[in-house]
Structure formats: structure tokens, C-alpha cells
C-alpha positions in Angstrom: -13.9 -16.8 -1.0 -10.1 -17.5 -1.1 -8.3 -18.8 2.1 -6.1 -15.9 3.2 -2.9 -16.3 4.9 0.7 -15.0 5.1 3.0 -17.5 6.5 6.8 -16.6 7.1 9.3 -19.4 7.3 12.3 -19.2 8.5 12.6 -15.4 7.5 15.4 -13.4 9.0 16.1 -9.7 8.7 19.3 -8.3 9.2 19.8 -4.1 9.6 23.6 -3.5 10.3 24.3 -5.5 13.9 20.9 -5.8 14.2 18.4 -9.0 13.1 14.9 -10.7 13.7 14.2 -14.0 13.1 10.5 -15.0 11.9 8.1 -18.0 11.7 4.7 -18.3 11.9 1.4 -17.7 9.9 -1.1 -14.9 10.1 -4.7 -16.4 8.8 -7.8 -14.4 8.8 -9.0 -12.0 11.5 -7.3 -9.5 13.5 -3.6 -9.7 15.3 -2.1 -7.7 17.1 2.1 -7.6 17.3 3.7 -5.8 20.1 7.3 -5.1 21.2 10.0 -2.5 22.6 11.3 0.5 20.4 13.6 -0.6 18.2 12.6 -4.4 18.6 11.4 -4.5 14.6 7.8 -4.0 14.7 8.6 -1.6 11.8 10.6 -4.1 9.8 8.5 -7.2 10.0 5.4 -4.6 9.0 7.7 -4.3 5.3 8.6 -8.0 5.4 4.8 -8.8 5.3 3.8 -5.8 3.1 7.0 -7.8 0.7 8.8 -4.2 0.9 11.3 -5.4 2.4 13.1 -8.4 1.3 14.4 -10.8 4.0 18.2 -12.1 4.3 17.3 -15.8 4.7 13.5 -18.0 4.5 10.5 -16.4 2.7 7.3 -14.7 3.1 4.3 -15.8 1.7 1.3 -13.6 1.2 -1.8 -15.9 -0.3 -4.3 -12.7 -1.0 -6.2 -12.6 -3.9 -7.3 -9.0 -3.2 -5.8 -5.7 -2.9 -3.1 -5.3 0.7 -2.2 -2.4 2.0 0.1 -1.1 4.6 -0.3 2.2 6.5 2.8 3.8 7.9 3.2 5.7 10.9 3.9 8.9 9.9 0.9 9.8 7.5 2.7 12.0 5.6 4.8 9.5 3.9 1.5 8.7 2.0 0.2 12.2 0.6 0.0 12.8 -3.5 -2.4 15.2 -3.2 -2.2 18.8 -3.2 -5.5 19.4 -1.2 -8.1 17.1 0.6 -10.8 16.6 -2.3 -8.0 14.9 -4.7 -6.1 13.2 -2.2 -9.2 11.6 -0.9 -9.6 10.6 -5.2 -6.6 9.6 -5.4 -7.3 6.9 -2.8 -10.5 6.3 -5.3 -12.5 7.2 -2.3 -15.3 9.5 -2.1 -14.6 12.8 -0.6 -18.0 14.1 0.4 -17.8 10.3 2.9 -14.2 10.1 3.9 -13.9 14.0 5.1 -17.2 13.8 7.0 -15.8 10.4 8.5 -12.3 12.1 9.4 -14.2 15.5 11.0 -13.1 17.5 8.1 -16.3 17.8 6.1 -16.0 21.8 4.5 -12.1 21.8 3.8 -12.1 20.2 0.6 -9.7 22.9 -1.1 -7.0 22.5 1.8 -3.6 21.4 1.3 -3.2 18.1 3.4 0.2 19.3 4.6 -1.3 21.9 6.3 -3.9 19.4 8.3 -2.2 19.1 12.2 -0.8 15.4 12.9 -3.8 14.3 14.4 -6.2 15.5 11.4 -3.7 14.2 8.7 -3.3 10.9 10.5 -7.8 10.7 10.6 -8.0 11.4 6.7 -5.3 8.6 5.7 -6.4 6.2 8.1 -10.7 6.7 6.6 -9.1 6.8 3.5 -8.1 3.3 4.2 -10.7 1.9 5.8 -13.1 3.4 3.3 -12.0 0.3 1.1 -12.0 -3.6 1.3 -8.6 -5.4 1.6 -7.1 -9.0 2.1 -4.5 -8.1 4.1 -4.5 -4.4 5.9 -1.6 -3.3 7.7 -1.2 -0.6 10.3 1.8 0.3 12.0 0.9 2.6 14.5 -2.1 3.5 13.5 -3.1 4.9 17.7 -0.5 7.4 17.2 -1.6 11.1 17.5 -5.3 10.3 18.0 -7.2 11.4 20.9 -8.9 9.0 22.8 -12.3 9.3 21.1 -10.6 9.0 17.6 -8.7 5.7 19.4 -12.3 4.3 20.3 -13.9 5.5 16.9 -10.9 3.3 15.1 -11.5 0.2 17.2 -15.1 0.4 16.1 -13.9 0.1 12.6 -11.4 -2.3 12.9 -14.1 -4.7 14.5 -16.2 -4.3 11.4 -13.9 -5.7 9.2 -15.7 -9.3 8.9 -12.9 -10.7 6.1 -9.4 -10.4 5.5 -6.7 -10.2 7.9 -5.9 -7.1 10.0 -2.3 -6.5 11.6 -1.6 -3.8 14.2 1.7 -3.0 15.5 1.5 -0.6 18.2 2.4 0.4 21.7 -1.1 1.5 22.6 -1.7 0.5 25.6 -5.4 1.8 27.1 -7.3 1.5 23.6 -7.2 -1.7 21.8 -9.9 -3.4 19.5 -10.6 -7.1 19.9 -8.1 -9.1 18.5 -8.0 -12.7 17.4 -4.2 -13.8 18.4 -1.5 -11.8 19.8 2.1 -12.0 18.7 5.1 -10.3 20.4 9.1 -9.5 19.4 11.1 -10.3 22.0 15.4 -10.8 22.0 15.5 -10.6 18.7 12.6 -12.8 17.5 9.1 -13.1 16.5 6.8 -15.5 19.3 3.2 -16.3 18.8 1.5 -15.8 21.8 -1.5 -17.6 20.6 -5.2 -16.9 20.3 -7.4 -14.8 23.1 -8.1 -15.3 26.0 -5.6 -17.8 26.5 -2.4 -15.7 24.8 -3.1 -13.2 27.8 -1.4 -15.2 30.2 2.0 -15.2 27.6 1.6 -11.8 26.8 4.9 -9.9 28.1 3.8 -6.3 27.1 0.2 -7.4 28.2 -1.2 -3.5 29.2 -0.7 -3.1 33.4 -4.7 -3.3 33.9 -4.6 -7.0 31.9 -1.9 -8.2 34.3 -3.9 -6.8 37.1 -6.8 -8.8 36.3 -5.5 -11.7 35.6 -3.3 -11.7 39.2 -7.0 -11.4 40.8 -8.5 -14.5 38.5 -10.4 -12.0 36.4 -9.2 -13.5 32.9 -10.9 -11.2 30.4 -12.4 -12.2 27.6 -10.4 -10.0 25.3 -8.4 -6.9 25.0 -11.2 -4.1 24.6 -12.5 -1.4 26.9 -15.5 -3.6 27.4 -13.9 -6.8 27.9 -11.4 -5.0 30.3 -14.9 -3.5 32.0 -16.5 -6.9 32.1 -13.5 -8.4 33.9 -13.3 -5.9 36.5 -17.0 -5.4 37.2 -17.2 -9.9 37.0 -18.8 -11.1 40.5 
């Protein structure tokens, strides 16, 4: 199998009065890139996707397989005028992805008509119904309930190959992730690979920085790494 890898060097992206600067490289496995509203999270999602084109350096996206990005808002992705095509015109098997996404029965219903939530579970099992290189989520927590959050993180971990990017505020249900990056005044900082990046980790969820002021480093960033740390002797 190909080496994977996106590396940005030197990138910058200007909006208006606004810009991030970007360096670093994104290999195989899973990352996870936090920030404030309005920091770029957004942005730096299309630089990688190569949707956006940067003002200055370059972005370089070594893939030999399909990428992906999934936006926030899942409506921005609909072509289909009920669930049984969209799901085909993901080339995804209806019958699998609507019992996956708790709509199993609905197959004749126009996708607009789904609530947030529901429309947010069929694009995001539409997705993950398929093998990519490079997957990218940008707030892909939002407008799930907590079992759907937990039911995502299980998927997320079984992605074996490829490389995985989340941006997202979540803050109480995160999958394991292999390095942590965060955009902060205007730039992009690797916080480096767990459990070590915890310790750099700025928007580190409160229960993380509670742990760590009481020694209990954990191992990583799920549920039941968080558990492990707080139940650790």
C-alpha cells in the first residue's frame, strides 16, 4: 500500500482581515484539530480537501485513493430526492446504510424532510459505508445524541488505513486519536502524538485537565481511557 500523507508548507489563508498560517504534515491514522469559533477549523478543512486554494505555500495531498470531506451542515451534500437514491447516489447500498443510520423502512422519503439529527446519521453512514485515503469531518458530533456520538467513535476506530481528520468542539465524546493539533492566534500548532500532546493541549476537555492536575495522565482521549485514568489506583 501507498504511503499516505498531506503535508502543508508554508500555507497561508487569508479571508478579508482575517488569515491562518499552516505547516505540518498529517500521515496515517486519526487527528484530531481543535480551536475557537471563528479560529479556521472550517478553512483549513477546504485547504486540505484542495477546495480552497491558499494565498501563499502549498498543500500536498499524497493519496492514491478516493478523499472525502464531510461538511457540517449535511444538507450541503443531498442530490437525492428520497433516501433509497441518495443512499445510490453515494454508490452505497440502501437496504445497509438506512439500517445503519436507524432509518430502515423510509426508503421513499425525501431526505429534506429527515430532522438534523437523522439527516446528519444517513450522510455520515453513507460515508463511512466506503474506504478512503483521506476522510475528512468537520463537525461530524454536531446534532447527534450521545449514543449516535459513541456509535461514531466506534466507527471511526475501525478505520485501520488512511488518514482521518476531525475538527470539532466536542468535548465529552471523542474517539482515540493518534496526534492532536490546535489553531491558536491565527496559526496552526501540532501538539504532537497521545499521550504526551495532552499536556499541550489548550482546549484539552475540563475532565483531561483534571486528570492530569491529579497525575492521572490518560492513555488517550476516549470514554474508556478517560474511565481508566480516573478509576487508576
Amino acid at each position: 500500500m501507498p504511503f499516505l500523507k498531506v503535508s502543508l508548507s508554508g500555507v497561508r489563508a487569508v479571508r478579508g482581515s482575517w488569515s491562518l498560517s499552516a505547516q505540518g504534515l498529517f500521515e496515517e491514522g486519526i487527528h484530531l484539530v481543535s480551536g475557537d469559533v471563528g479560529s479556521g477549523k472550517s478553512t483549513l478543512a477546504l485547504l486540505l480537501a484542495g477546495l480552497f486554494p491558499p494565498a501563499a505555500g502549498t498543500v500536498e495531498r499524497e493519496a492514491s485513493g478516493p478523499s472525502m470531506i464531510v461538511f457540517q451542515f449535511p444538507e450541503f451534500h443531498i442530490t437525492g430526492p428520497d433516501l433509497e437514491r441518495e443512499c445510490r447516489a453515494w454508490d452505497v447500498d440502501p437496504a445497509t446504510v438506512l439500517a445503519a443510520a436507524g432509518l430502515a423502512g423510509r426508503e421513499r422519503m425525501d431526505p429534506l424532510r429527515l430532522s438534523r439529527g437523522e439527516l446528519k446519521r444517513l450522510i455520515l453512514w453513507c460515508v463511512l459505508a466506503k474506504d478512503h485515503d483521506l476522510l475528512i469531518l468537520d463537525e461530524p458530533f454536531s446534532s447527534l445524541d450521545g449514543e449516535e456520538k459513541e456509535r461514531l467513535c466506534t466507527a471511526l476506530a475501525g478505520r485501520k488505513q488512511g488518514i482521518t481528520i476531525l475538527f470539532t468542539h466536542e468535548q465529552t465524546c471523542l474517539p482515540r486519536v493518534d496526534r492532536i493539533w490546535e489553531i491558536q492566534g491565527g496559526e496552526l500548532h501540532d501538539r504532537g502524538r497521545l499521550p504526551s500532546a495532552l499536556g499541550h493541549w489548550d482546549h484539552a476537555p475540563a475532565v483531561v485537565k483534571e486528570l492530569i492536575a491529579r497525575g492521572r495522565v490518560p492513555a488517550n482521549i476516549s470514554q474508556a481511557d478517560l474511565l481508566e485514568a480516573a478509576c487508576r489506583i
